[in-house]
PDB file with SEQRES, HELIX, SHEET and CRYST1 records, atoms N, CA, C and O in Angstrom:
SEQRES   1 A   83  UNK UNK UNK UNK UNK UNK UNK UNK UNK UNK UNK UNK UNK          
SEQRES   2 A   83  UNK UNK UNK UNK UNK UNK UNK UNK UNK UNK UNK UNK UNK          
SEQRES   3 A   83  UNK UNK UNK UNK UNK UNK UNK UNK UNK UNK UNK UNK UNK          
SEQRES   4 A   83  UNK UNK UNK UNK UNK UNK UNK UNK UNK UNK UNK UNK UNK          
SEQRES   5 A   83  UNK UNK UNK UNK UNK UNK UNK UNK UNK UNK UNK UNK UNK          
SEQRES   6 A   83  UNK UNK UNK UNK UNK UNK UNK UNK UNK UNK UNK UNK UNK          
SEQRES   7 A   83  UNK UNK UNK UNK UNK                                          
HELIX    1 AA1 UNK A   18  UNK A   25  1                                   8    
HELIX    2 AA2 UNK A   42  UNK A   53  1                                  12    
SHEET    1 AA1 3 UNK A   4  UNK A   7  0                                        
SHEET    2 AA1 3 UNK A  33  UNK A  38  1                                        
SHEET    3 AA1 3 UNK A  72  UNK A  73 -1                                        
SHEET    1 AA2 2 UNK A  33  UNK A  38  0                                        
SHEET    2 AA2 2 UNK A  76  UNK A  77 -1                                        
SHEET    1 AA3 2 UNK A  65  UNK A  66  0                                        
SHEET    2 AA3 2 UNK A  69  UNK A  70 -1                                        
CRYST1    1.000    1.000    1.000  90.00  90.00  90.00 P 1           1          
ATOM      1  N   UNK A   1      -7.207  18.287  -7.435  1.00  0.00           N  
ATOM      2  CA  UNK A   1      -6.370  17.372  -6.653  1.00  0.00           C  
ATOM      3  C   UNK A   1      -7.102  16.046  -6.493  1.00  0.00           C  
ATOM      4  O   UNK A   1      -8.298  15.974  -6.212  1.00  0.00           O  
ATOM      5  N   UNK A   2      -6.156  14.816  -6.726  1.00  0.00           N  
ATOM      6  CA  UNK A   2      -7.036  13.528  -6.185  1.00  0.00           C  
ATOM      7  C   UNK A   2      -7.742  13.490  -5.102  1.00  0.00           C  
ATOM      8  O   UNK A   2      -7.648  14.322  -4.199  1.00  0.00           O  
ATOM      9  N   UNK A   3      -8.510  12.514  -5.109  1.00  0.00           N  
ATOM     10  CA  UNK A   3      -8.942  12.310  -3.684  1.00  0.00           C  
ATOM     11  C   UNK A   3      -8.181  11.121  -3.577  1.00  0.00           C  
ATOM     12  O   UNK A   3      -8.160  10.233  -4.429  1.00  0.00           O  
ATOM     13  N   UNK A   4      -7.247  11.128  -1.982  1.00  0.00           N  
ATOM     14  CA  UNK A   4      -6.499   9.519  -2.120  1.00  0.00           C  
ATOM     15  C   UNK A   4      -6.635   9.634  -0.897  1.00  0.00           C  
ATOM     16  O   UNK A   4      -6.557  10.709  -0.302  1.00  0.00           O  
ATOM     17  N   UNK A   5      -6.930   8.151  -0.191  1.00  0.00           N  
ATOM     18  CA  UNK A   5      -7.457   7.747   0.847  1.00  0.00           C  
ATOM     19  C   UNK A   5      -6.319   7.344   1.699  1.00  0.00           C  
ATOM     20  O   UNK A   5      -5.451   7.998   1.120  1.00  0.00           O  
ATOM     21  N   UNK A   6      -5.936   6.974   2.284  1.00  0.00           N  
ATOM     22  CA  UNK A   6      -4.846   6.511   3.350  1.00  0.00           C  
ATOM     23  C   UNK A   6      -5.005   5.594   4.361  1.00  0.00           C  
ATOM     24  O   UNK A   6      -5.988   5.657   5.100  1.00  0.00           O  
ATOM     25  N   UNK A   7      -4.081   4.669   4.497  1.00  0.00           N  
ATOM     26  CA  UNK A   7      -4.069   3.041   4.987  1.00  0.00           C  
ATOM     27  C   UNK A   7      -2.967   3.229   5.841  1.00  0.00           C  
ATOM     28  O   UNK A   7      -1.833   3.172   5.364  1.00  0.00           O  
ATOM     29  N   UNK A   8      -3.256   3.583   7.800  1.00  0.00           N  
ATOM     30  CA  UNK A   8      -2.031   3.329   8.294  1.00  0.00           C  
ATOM     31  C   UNK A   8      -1.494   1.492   8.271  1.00  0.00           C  
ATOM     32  O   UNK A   8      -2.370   0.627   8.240  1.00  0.00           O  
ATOM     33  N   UNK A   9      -0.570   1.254   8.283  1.00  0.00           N  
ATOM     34  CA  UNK A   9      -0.676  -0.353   8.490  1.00  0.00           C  
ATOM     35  C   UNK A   9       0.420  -0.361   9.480  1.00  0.00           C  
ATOM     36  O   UNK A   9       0.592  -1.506   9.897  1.00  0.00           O  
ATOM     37  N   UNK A  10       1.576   0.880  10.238  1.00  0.00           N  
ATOM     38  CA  UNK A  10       2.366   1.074  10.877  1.00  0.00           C  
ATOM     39  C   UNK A  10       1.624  -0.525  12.358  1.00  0.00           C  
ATOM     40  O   UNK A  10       0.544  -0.922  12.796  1.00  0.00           O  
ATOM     41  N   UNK A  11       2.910  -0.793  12.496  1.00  0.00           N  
ATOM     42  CA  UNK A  11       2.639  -1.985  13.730  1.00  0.00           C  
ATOM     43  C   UNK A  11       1.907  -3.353  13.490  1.00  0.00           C  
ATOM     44  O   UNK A  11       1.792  -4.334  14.225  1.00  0.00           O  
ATOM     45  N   UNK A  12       1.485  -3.119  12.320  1.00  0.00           N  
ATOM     46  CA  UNK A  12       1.103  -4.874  11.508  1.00  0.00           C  
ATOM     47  C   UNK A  12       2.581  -5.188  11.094  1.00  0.00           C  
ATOM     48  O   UNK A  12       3.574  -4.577  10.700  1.00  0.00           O  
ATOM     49  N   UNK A  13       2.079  -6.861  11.486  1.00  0.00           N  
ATOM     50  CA  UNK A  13       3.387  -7.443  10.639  1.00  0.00           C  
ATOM     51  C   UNK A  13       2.838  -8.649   9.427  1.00  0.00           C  
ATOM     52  O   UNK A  13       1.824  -9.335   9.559  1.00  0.00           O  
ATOM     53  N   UNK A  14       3.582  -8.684   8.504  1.00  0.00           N  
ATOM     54  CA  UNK A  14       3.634  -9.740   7.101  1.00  0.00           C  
ATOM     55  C   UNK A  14       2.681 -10.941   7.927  1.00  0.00           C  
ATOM     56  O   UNK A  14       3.273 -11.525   8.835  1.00  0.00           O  
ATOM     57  N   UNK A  15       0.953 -11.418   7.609  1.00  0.00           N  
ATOM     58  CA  UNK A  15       0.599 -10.565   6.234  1.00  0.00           C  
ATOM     59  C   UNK A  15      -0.191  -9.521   6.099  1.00  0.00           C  
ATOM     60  O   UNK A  15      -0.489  -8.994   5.027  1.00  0.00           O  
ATOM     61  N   UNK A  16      -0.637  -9.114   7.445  1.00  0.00           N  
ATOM     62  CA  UNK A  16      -1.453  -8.518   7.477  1.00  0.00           C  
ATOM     63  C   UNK A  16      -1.074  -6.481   6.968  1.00  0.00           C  
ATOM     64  O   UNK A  16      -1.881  -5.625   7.331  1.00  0.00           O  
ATOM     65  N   UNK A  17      -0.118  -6.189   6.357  1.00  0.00           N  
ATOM     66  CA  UNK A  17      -0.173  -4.426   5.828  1.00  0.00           C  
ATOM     67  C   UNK A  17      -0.840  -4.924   4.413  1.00  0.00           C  
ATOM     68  O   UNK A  17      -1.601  -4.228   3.741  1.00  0.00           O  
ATOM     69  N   UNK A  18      -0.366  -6.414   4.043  1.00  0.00           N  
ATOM     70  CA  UNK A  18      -1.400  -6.765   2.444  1.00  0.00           C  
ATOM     71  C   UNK A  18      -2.618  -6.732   2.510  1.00  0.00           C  
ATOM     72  O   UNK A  18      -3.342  -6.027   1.806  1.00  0.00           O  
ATOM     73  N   UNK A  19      -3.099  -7.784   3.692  1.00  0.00           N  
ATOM     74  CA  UNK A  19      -3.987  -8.549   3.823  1.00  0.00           C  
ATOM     75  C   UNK A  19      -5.292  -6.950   3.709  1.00  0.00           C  
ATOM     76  O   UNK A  19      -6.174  -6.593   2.927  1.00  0.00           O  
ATOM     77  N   UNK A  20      -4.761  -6.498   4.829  1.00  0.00           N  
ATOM     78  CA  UNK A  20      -5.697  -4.797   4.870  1.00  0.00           C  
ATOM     79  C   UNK A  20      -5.361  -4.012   3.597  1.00  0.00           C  
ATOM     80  O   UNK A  20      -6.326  -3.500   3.030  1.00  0.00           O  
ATOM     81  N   UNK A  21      -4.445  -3.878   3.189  1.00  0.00           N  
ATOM     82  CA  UNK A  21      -4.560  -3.186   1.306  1.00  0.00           C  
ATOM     83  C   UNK A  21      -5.489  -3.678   0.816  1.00  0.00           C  
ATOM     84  O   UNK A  21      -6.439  -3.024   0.385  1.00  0.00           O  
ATOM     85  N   UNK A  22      -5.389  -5.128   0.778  1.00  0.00           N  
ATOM     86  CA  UNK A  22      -6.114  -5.734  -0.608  1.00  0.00           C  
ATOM     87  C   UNK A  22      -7.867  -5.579   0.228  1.00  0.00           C  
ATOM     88  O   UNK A  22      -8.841  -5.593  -0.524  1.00  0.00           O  
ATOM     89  N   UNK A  23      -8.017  -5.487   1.256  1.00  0.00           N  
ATOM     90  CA  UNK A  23      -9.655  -5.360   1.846  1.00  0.00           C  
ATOM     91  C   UNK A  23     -10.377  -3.866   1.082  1.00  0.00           C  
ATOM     92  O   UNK A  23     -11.409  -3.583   0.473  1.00  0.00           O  
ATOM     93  N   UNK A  24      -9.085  -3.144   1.564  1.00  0.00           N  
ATOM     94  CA  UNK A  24      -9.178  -1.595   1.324  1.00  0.00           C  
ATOM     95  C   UNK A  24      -9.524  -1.503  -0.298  1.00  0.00           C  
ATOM     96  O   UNK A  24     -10.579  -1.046  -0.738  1.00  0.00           O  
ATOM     97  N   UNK A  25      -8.438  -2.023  -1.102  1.00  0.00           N  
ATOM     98  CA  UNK A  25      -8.625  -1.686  -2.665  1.00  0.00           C  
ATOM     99  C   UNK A  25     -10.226  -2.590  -2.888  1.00  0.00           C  
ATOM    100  O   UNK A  25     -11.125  -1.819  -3.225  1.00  0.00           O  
ATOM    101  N   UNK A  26     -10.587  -3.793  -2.773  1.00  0.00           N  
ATOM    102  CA  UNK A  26     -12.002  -4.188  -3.174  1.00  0.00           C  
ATOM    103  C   UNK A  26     -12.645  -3.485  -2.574  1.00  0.00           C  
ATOM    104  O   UNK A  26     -13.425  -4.216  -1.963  1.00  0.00           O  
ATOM    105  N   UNK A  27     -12.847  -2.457  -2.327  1.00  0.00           N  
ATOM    106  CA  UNK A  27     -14.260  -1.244  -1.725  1.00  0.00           C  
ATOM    107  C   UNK A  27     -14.055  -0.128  -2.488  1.00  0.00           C  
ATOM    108  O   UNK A  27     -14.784   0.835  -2.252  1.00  0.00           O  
ATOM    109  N   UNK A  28     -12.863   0.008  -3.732  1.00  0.00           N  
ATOM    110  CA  UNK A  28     -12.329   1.256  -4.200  1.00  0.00           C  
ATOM    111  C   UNK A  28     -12.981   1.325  -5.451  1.00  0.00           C  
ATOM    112  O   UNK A  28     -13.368   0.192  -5.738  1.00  0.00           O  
ATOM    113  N   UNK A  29     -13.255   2.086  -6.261  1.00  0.00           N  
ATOM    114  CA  UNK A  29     -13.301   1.576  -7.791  1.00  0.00           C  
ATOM    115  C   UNK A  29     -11.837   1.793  -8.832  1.00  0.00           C  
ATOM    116  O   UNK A  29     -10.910   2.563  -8.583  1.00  0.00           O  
ATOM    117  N   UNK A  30     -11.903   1.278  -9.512  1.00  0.00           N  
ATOM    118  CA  UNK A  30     -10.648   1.098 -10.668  1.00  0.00           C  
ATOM    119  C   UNK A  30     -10.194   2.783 -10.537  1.00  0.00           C  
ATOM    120  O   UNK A  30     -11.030   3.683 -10.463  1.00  0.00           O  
ATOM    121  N   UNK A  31      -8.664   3.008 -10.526  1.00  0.00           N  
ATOM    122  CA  UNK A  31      -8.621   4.458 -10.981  1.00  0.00           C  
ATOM    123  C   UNK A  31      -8.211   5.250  -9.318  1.00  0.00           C  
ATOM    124  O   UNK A  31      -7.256   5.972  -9.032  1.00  0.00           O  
ATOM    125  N   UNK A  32      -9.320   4.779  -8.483  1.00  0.00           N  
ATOM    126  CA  UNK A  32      -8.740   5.309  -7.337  1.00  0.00           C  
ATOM    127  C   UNK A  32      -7.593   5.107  -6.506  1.00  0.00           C  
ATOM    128  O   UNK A  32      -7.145   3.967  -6.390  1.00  0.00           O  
ATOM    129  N   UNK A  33      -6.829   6.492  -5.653  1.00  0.00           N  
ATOM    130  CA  UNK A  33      -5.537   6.100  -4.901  1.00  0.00           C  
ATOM    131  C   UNK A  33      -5.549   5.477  -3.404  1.00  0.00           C  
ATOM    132  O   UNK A  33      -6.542   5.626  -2.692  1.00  0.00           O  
ATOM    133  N   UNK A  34      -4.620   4.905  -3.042  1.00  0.00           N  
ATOM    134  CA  UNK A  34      -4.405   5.004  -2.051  1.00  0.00           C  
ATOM    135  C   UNK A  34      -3.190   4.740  -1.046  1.00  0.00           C  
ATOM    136  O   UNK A  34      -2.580   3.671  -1.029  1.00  0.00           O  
ATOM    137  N   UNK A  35      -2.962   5.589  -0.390  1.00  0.00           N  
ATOM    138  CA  UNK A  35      -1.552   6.450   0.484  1.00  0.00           C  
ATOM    139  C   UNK A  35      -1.150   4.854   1.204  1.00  0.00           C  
ATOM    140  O   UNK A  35      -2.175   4.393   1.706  1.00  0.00           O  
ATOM    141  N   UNK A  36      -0.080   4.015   1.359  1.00  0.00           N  
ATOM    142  CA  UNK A  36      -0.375   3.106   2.101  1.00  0.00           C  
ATOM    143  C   UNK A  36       1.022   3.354   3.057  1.00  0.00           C  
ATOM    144  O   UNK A  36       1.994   3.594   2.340  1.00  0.00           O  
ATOM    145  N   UNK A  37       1.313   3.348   4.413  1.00  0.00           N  
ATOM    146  CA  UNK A  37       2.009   3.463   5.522  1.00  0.00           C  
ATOM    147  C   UNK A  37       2.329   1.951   6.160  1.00  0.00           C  
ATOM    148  O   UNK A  37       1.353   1.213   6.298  1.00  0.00           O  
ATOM    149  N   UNK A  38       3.282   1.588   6.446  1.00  0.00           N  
ATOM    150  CA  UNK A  38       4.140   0.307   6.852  1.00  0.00           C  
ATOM    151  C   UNK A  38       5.011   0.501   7.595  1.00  0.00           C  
ATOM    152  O   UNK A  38       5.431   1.657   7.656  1.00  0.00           O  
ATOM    153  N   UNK A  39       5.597  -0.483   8.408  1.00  0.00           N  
ATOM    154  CA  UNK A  39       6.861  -0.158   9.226  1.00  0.00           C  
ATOM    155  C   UNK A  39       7.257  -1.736   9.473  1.00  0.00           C  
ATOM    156  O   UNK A  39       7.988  -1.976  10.433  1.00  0.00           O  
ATOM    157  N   UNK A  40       6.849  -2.712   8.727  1.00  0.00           N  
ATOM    158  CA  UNK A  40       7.159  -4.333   8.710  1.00  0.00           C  
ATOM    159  C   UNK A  40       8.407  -3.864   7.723  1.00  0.00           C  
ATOM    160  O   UNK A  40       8.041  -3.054   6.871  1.00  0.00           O  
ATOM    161  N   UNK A  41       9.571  -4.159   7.686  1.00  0.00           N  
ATOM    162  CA  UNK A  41      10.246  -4.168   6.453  1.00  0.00           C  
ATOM    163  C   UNK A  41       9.999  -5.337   5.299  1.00  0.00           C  
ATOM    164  O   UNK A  41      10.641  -5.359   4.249  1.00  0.00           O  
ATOM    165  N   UNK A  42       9.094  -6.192   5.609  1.00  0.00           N  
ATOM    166  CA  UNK A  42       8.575  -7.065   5.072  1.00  0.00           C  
ATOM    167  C   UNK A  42       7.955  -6.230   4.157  1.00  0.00           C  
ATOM    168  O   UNK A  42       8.460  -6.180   3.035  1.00  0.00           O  
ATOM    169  N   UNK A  43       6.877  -5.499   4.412  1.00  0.00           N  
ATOM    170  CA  UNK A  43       5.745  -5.424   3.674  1.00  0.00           C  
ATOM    171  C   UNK A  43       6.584  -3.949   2.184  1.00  0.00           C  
ATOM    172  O   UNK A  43       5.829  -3.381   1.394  1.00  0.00           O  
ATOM    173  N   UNK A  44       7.757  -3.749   2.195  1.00  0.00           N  
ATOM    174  CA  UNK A  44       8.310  -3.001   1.356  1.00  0.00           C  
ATOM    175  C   UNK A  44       8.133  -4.301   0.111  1.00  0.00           C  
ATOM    176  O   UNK A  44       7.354  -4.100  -0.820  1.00  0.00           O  
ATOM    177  N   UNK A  45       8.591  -5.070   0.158  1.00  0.00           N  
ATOM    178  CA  UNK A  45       8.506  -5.784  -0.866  1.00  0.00           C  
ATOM    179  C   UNK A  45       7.218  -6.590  -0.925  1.00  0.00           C  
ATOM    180  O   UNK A  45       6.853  -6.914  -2.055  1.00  0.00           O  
ATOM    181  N   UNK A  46       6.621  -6.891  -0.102  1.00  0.00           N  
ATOM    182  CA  UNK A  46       4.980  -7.373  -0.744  1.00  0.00           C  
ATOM    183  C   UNK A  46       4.206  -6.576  -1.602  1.00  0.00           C  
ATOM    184  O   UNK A  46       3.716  -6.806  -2.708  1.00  0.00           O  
ATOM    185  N   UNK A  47       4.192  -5.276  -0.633  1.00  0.00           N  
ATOM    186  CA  UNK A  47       3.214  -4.630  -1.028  1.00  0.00           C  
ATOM    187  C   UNK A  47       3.196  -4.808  -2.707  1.00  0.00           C  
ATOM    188  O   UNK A  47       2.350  -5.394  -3.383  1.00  0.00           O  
ATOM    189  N   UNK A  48       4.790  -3.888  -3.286  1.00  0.00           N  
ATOM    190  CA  UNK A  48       4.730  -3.679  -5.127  1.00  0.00           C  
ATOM    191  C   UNK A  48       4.388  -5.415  -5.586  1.00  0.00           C  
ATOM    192  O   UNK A  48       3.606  -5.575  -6.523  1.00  0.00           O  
ATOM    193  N   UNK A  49       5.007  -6.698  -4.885  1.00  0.00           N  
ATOM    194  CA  UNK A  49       5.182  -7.849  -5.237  1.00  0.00           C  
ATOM    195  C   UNK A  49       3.187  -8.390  -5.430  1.00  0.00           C  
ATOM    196  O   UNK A  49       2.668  -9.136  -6.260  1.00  0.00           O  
ATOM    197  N   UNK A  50       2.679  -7.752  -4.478  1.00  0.00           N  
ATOM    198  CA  UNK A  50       1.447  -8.207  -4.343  1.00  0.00           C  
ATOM    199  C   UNK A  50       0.362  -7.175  -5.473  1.00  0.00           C  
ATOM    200  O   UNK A  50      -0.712  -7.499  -5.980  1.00  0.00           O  
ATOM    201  N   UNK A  51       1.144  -5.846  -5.601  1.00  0.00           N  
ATOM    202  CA  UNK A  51       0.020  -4.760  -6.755  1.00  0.00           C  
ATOM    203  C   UNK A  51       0.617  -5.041  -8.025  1.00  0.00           C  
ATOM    204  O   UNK A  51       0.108  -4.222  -8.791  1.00  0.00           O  
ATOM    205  N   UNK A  52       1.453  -5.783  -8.688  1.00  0.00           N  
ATOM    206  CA  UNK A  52       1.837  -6.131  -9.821  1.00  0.00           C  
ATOM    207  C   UNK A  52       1.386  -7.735 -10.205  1.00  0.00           C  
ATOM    208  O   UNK A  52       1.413  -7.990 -11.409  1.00  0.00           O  
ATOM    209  N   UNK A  53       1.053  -8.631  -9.457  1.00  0.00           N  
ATOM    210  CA  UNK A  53       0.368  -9.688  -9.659  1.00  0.00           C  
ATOM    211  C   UNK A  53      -1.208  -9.416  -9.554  1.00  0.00           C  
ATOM    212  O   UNK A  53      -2.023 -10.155 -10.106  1.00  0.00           O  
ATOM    213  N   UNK A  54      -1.532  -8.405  -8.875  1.00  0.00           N  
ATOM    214  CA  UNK A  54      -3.228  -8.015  -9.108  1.00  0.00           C  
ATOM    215  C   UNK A  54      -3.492  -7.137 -10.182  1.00  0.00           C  
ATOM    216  O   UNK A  54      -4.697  -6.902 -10.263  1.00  0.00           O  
ATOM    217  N   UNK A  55      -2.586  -6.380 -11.315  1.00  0.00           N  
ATOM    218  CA  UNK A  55      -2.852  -5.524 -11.498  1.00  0.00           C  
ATOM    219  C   UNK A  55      -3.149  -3.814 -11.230  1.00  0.00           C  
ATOM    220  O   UNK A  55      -3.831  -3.071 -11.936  1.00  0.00           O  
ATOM    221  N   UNK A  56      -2.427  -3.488 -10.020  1.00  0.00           N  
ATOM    222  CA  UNK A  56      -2.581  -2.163  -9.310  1.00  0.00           C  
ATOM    223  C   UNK A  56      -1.425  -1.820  -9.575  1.00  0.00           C  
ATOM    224  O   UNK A  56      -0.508  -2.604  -9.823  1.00  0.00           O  
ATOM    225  N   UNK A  57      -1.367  -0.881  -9.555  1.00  0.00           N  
ATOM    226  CA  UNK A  57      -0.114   0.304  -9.756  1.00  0.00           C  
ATOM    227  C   UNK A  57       0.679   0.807  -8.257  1.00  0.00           C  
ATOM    228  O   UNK A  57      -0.170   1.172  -7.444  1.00  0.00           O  
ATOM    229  N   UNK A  58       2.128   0.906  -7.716  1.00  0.00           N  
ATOM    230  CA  UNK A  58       2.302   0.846  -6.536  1.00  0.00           C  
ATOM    231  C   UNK A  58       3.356   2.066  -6.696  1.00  0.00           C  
ATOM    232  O   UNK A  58       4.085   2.186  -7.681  1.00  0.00           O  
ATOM    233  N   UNK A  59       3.346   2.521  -6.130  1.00  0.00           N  
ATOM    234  CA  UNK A  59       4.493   3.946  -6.874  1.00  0.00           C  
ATOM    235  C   UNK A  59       5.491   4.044  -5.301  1.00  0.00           C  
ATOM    236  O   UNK A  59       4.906   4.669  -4.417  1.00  0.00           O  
ATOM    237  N   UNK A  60       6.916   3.482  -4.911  1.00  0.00           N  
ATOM    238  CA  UNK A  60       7.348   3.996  -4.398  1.00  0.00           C  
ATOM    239  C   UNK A  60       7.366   5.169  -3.420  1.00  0.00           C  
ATOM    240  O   UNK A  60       8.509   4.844  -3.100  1.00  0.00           O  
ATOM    241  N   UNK A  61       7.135   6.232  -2.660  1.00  0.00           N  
ATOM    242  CA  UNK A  61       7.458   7.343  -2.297  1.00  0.00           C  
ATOM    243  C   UNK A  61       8.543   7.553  -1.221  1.00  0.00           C  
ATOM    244  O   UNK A  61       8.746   6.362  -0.983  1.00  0.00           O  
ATOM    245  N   UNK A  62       9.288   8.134  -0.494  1.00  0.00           N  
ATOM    246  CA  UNK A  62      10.140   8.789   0.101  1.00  0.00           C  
ATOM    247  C   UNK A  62       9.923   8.019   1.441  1.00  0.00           C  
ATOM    248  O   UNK A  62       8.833   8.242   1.969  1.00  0.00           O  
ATOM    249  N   UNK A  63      10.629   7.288   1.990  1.00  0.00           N  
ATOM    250  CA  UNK A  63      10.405   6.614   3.401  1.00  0.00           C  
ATOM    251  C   UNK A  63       9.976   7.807   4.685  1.00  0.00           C  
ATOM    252  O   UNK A  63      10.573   8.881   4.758  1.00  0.00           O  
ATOM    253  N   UNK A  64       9.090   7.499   5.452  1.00  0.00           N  
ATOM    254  CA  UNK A  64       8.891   8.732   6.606  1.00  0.00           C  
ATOM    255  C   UNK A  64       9.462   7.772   7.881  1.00  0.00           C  
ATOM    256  O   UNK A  64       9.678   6.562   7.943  1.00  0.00           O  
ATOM    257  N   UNK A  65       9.592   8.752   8.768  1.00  0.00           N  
ATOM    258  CA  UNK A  65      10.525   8.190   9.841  1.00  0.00           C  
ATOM    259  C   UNK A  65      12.320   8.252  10.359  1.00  0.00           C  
ATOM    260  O   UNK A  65      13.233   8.779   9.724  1.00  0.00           O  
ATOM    261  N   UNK A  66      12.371   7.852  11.100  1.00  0.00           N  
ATOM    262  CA  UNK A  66      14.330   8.209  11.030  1.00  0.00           C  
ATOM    263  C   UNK A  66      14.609   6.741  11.059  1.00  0.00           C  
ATOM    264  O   UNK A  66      13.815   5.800  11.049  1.00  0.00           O  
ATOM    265  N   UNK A  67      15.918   6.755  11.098  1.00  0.00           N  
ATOM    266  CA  UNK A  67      16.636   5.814  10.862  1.00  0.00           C  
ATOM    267  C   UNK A  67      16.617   4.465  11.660  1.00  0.00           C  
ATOM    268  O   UNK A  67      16.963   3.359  11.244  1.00  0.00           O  
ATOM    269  N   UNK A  68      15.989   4.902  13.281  1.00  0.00           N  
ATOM    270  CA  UNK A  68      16.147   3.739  13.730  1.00  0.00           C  
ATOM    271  C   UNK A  68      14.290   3.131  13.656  1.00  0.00           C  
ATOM    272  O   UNK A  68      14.082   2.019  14.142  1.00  0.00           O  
ATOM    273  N   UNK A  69      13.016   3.949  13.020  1.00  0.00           N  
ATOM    274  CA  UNK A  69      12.108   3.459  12.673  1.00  0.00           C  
ATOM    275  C   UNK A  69      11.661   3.783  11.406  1.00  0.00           C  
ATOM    276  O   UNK A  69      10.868   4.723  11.351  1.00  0.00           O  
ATOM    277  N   UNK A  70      11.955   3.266  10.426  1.00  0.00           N  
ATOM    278  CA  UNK A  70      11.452   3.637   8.951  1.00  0.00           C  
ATOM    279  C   UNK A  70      10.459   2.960   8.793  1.00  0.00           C  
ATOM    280  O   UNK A  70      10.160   1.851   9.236  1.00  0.00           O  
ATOM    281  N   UNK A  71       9.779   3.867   7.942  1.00  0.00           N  
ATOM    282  CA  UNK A  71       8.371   3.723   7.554  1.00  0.00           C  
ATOM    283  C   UNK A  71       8.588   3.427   6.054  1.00  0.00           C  
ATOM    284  O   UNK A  71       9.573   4.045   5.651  1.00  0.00           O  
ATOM    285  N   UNK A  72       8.026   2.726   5.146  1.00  0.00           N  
ATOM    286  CA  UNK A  72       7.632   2.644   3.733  1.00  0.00           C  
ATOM    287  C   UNK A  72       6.251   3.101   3.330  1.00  0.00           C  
ATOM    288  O   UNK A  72       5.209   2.730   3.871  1.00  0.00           O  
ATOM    289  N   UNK A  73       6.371   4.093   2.147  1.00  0.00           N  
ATOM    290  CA  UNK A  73       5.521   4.601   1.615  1.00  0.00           C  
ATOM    291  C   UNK A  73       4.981   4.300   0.096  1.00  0.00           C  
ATOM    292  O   UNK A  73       5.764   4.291  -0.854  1.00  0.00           O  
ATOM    293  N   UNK A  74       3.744   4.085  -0.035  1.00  0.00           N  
ATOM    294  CA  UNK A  74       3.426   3.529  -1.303  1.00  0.00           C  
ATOM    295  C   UNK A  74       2.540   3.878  -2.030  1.00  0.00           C  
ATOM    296  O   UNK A  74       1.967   2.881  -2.469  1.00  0.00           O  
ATOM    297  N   UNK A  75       1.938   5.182  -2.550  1.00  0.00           N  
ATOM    298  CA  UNK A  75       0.513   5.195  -3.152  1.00  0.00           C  
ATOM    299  C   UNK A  75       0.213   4.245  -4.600  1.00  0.00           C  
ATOM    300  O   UNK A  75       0.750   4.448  -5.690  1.00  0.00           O  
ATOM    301  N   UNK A  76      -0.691   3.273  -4.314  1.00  0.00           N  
ATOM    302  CA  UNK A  76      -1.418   2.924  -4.919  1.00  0.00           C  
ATOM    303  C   UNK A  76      -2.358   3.306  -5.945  1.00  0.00           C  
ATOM    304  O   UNK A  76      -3.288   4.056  -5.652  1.00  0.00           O  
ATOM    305  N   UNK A  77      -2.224   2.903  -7.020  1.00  0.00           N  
ATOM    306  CA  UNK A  77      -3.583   3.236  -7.814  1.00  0.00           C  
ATOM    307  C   UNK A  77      -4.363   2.277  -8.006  1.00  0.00           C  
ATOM    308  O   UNK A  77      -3.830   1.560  -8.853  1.00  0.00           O  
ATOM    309  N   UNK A  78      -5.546   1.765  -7.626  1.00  0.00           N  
ATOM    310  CA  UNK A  78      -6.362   0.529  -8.521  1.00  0.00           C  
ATOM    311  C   UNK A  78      -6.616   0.029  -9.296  1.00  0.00           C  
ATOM    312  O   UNK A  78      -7.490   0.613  -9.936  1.00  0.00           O  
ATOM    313  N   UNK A  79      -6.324  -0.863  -9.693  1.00  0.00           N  
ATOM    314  CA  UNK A  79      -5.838  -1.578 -11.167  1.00  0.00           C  
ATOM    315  C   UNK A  79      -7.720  -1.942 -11.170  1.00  0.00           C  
ATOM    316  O   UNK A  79      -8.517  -1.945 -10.232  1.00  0.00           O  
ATOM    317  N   UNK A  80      -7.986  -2.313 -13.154  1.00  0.00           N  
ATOM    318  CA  UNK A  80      -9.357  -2.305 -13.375  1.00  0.00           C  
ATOM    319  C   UNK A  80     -10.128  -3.482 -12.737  1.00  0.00           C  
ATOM    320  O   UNK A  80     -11.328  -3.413 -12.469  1.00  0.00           O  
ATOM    321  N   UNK A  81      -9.183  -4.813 -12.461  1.00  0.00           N  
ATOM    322  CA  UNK A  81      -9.935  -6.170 -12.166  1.00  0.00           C  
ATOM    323  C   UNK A  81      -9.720  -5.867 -10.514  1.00  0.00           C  
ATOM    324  O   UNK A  81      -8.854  -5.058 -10.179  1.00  0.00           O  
ATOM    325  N   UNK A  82     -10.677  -6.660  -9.339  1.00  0.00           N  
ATOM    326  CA  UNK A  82     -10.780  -6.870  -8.366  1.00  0.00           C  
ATOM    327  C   UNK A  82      -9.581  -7.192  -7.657  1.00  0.00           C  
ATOM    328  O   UNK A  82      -8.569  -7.628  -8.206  1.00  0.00           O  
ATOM    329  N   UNK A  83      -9.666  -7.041  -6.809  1.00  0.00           N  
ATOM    330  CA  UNK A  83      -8.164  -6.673  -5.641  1.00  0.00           C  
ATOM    331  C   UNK A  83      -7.868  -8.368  -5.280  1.00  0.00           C  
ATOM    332  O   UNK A  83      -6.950  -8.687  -4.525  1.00  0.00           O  
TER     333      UNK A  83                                                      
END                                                                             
């Protein structure tokens, strides 16, 4: 099983669920995951908008939460160049 690390960012707002990804991925090496948690509806679209201009891989997953607080879910993979 991976080892994948996990980033609450629940209660940050735009920019900071990036601003803490991108801290998080430069301490990672290339290859490694990581679980990332949001509740900005902002940061649904940074996040993939921000791991496809760096090179990281951002994979969708299944929103957690109900309806009147959704959460966005994203594991990450680390792309080879610096965050």
């Amino acid at each position: 099983m991976d080892n994948i690390q996990e980033l609450d960012a629940r209660g940050y707002r735009c920019p900071l669920p990036v601003i803490r990804m991108e801290a998080r991925l430069r301490r990672m090496a290339p290859g490694e995951k990581l679980l990332v948690r949001a509740d900005d509806p902002v940061a649904a679209l940074d996040i993939p908008h921000f791991c496809r201009e760096a090179g990281h891989e951002a994979l969708r997953r299944p929103d957690e939460g109900g309806p009147g607080a959704p959460v966005c879910v994203f594991l990450v993979t680390r792309g080879p160049n610096p965050a």
